[in-house]
N, CA, C and O atoms as a Tinker XYZ file with bonds, in Angstrom:
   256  protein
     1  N     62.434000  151.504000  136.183000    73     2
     2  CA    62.958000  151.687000  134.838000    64     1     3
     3  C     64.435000  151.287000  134.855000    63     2     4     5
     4  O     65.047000  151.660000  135.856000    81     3
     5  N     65.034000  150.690000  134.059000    73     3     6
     6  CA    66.640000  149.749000  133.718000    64     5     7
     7  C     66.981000  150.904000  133.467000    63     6     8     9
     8  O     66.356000  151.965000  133.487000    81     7
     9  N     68.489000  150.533000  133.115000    73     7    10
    10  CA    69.188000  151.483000  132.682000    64     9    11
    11  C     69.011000  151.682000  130.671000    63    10    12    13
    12  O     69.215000  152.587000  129.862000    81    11
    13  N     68.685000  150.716000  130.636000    73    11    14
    14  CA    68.283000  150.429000  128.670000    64    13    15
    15  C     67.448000  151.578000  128.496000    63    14    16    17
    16  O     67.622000  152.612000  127.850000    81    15
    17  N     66.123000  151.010000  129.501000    73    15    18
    18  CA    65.111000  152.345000  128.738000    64    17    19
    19  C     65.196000  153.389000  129.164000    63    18    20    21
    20  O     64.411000  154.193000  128.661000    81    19
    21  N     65.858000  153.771000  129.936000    73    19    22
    22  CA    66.443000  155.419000  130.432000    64    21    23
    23  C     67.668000  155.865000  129.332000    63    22    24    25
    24  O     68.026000  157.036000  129.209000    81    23
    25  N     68.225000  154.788000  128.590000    73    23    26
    26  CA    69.246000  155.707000  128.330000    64    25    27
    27  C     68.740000  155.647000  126.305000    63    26    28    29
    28  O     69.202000  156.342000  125.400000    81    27
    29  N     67.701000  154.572000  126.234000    73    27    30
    30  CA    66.466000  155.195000  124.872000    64    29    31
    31  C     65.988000  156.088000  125.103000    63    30    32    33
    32  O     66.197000  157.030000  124.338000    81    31
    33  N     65.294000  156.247000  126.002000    73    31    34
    34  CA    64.359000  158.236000  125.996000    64    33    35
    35  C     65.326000  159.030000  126.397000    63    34    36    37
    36  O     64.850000  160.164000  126.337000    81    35
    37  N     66.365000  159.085000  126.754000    73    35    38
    38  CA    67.455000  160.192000  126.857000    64    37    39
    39  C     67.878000  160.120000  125.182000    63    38    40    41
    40  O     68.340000  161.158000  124.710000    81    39
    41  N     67.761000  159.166000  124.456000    73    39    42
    42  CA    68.406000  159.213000  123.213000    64    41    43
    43  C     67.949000  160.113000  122.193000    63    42    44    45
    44  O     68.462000  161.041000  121.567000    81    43
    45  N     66.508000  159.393000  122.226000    73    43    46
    46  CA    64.975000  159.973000  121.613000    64    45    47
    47  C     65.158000  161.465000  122.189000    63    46    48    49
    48  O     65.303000  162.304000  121.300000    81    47
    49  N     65.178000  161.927000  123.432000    73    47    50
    50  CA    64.853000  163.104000  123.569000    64    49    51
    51  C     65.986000  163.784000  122.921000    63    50    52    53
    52  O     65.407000  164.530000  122.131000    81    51
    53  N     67.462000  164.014000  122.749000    73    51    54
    54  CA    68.150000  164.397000  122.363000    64    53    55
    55  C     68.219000  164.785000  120.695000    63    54    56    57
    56  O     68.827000  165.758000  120.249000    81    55
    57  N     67.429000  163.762000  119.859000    73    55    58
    58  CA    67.488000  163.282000  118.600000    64    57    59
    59  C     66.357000  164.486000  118.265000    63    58    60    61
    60  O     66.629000  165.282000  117.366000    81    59
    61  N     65.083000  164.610000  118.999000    73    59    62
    62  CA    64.316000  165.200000  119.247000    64    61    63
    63  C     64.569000  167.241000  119.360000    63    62    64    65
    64  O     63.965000  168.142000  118.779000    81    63
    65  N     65.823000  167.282000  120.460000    73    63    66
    66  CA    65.758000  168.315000  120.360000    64    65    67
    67  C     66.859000  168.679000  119.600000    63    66    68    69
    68  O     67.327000  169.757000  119.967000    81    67
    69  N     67.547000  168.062000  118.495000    73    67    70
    70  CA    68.544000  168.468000  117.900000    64    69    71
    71  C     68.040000  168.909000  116.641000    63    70    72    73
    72  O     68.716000  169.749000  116.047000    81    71
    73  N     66.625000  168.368000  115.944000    73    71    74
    74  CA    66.247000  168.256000  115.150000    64    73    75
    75  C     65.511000  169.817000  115.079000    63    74    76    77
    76  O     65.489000  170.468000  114.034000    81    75
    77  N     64.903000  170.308000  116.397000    73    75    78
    78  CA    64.307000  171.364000  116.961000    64    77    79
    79  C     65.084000  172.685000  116.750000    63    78    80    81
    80  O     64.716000  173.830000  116.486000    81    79
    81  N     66.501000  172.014000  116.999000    73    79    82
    82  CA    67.537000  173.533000  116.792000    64    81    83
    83  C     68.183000  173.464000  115.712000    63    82    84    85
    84  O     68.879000  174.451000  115.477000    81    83
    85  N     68.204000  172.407000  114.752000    73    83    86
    86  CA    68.543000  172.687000  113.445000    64    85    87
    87  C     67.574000  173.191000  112.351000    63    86    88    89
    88  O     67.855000  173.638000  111.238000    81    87
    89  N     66.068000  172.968000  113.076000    73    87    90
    90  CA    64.872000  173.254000  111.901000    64    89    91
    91  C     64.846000  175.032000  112.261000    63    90    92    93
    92  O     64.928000  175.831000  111.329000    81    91
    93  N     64.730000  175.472000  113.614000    73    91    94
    94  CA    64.697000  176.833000  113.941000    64    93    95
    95  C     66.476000  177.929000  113.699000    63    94    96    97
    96  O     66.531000  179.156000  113.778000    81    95
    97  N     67.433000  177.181000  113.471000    73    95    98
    98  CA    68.673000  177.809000  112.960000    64    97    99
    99  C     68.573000  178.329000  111.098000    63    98   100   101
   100  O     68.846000  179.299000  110.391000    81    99
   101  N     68.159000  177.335000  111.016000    73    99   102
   102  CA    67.312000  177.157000  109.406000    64   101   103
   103  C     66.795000  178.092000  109.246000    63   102   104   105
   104  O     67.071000  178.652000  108.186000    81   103
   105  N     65.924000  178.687000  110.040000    73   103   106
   106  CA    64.550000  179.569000  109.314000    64   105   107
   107  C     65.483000  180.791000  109.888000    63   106   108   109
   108  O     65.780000  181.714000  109.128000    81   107
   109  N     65.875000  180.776000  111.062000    73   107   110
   110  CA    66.675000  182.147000  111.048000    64   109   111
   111  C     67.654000  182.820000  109.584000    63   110   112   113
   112  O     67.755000  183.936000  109.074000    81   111
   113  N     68.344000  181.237000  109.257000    73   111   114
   114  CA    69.443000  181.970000  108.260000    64   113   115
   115  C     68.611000  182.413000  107.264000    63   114   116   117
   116  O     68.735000  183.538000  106.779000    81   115
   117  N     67.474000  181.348000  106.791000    73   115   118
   118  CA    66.725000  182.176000  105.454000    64   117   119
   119  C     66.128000  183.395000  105.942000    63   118   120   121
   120  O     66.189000  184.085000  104.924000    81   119
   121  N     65.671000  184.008000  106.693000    73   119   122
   122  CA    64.756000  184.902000  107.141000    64   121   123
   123  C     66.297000  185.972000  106.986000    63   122   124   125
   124  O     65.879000  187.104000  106.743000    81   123
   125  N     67.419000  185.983000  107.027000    73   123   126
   126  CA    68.187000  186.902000  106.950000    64   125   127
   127  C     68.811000  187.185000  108.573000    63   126   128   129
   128  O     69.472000  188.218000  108.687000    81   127
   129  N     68.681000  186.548000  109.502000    73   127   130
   130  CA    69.807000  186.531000  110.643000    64   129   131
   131  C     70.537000  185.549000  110.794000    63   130   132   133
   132  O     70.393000  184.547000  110.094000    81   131
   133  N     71.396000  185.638000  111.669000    73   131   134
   134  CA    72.475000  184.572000  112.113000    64   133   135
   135  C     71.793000  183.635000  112.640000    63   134   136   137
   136  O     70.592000  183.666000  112.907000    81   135
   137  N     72.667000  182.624000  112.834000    73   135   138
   138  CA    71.971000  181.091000  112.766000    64   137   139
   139  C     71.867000  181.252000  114.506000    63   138   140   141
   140  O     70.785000  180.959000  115.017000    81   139
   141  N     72.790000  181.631000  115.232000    73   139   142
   142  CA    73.303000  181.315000  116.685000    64   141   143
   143  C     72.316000  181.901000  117.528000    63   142   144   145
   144  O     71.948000  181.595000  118.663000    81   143
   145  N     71.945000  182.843000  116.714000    73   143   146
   146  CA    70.883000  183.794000  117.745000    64   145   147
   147  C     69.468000  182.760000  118.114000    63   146   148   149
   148  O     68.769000  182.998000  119.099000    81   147
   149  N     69.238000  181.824000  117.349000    73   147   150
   150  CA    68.095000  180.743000  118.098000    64   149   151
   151  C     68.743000  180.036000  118.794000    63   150   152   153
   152  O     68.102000  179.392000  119.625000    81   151
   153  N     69.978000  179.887000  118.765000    73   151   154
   154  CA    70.055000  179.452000  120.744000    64   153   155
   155  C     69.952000  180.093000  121.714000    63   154   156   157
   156  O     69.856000  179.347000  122.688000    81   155
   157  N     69.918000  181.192000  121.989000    73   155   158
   158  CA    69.204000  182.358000  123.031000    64   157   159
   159  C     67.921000  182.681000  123.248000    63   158   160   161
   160  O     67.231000  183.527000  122.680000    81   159
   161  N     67.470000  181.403000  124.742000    73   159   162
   162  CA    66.182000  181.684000  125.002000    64   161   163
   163  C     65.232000  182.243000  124.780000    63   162   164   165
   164  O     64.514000  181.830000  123.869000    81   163
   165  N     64.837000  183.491000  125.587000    73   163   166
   166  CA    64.326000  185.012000  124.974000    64   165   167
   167  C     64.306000  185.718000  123.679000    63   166   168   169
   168  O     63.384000  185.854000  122.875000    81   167
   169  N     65.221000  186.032000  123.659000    73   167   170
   170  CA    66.149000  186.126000  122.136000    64   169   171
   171  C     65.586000  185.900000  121.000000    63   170   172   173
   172  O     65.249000  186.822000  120.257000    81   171
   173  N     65.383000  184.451000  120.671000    73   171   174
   174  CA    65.364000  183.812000  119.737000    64   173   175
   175  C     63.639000  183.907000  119.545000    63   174   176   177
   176  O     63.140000  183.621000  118.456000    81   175
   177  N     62.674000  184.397000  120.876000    73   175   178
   178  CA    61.190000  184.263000  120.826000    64   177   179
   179  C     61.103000  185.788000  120.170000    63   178   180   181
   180  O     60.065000  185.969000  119.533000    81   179
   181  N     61.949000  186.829000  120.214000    73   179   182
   182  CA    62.005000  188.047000  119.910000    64   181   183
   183  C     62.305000  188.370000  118.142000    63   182   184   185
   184  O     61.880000  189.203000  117.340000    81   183
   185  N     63.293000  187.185000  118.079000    73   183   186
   186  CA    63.653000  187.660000  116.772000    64   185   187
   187  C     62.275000  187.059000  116.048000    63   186   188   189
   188  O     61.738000  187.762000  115.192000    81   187
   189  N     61.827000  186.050000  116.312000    73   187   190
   190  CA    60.377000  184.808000  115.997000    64   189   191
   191  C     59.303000  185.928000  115.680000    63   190   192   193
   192  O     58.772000  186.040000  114.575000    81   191
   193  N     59.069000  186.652000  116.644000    73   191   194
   194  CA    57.949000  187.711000  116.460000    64   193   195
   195  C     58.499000  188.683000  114.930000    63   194   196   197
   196  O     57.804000  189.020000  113.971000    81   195
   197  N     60.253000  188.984000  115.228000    73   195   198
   198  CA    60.091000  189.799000  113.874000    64   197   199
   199  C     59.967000  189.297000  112.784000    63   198   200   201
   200  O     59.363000  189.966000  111.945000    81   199
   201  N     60.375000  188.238000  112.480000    73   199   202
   202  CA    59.773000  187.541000  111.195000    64   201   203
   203  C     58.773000  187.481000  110.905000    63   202   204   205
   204  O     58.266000  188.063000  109.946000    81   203
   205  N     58.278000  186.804000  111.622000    73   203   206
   206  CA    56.305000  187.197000  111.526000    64   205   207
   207  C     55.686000  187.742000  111.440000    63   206   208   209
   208  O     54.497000  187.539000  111.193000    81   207
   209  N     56.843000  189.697000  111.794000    73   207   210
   210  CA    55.859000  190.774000  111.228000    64   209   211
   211  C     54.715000  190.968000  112.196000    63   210   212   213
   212  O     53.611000  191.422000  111.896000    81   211
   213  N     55.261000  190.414000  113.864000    73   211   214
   214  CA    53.977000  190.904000  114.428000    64   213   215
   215  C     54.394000  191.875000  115.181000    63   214   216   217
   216  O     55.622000  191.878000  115.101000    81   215
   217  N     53.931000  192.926000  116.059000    73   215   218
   218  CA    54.121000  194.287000  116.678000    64   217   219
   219  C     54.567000  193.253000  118.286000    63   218   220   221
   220  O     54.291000  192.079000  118.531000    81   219
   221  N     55.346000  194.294000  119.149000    73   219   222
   222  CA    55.788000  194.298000  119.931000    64   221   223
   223  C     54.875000  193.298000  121.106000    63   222   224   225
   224  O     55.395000  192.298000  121.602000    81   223
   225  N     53.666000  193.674000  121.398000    73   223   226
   226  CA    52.752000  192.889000  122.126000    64   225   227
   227  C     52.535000  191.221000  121.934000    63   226   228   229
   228  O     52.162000  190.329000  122.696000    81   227
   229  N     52.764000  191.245000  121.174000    73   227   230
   230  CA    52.829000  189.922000  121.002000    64   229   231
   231  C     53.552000  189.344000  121.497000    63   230   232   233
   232  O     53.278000  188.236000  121.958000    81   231
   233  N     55.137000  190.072000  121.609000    73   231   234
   234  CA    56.307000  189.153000  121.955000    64   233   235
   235  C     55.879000  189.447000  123.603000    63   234   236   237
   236  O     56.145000  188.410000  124.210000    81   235
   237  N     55.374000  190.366000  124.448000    73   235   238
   238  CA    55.149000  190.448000  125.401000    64   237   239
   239  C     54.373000  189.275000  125.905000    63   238   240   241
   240  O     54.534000  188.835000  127.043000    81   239
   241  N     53.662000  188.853000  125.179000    73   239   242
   242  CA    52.389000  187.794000  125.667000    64   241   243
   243  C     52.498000  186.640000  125.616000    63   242   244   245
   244  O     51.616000  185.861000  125.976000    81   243
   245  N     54.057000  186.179000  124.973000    73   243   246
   246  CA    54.804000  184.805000  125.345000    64   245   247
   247  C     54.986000  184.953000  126.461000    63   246   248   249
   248  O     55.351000  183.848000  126.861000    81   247
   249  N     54.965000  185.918000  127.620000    73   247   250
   250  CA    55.261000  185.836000  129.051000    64   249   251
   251  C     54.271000  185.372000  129.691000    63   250   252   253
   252  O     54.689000  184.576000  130.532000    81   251
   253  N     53.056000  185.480000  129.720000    73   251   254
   254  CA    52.210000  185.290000  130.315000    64   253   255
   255  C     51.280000  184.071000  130.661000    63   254   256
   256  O     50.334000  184.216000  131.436000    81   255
């Protein structure tokens, strides 16, 4: 692989995950939390469950 198409899928992937943390910052602010808290790994799978209104087990079973 060149350096061209390594530094397109580094591009793509970036474009990719920027799009990822601006669509999930989004739903935090409407849902009524801070935007920052979906950049925190864990965190952000915790607050995910409370929006959704699902009980505690659930967020447990993203571990598994």
């Amino acid at each position: 692989m060149d350096l061209s198409t390594a530094s397109y899928i580094f591009t793509v992937g970036i474009i990719i995950w920027l799009i990822g943390v601006l669509s999930l910052w989004q739903m935090f602010v409407k849902a009524g939390y801070e935007g920052w808290k979906s950049l925190i790994p864990v965190y952000n799978n915790d607050i995910l469950t409370k929006i959704a209104g699902q009980p505690l087990w659930v967020f447990i079973c993203l571990f598994i």
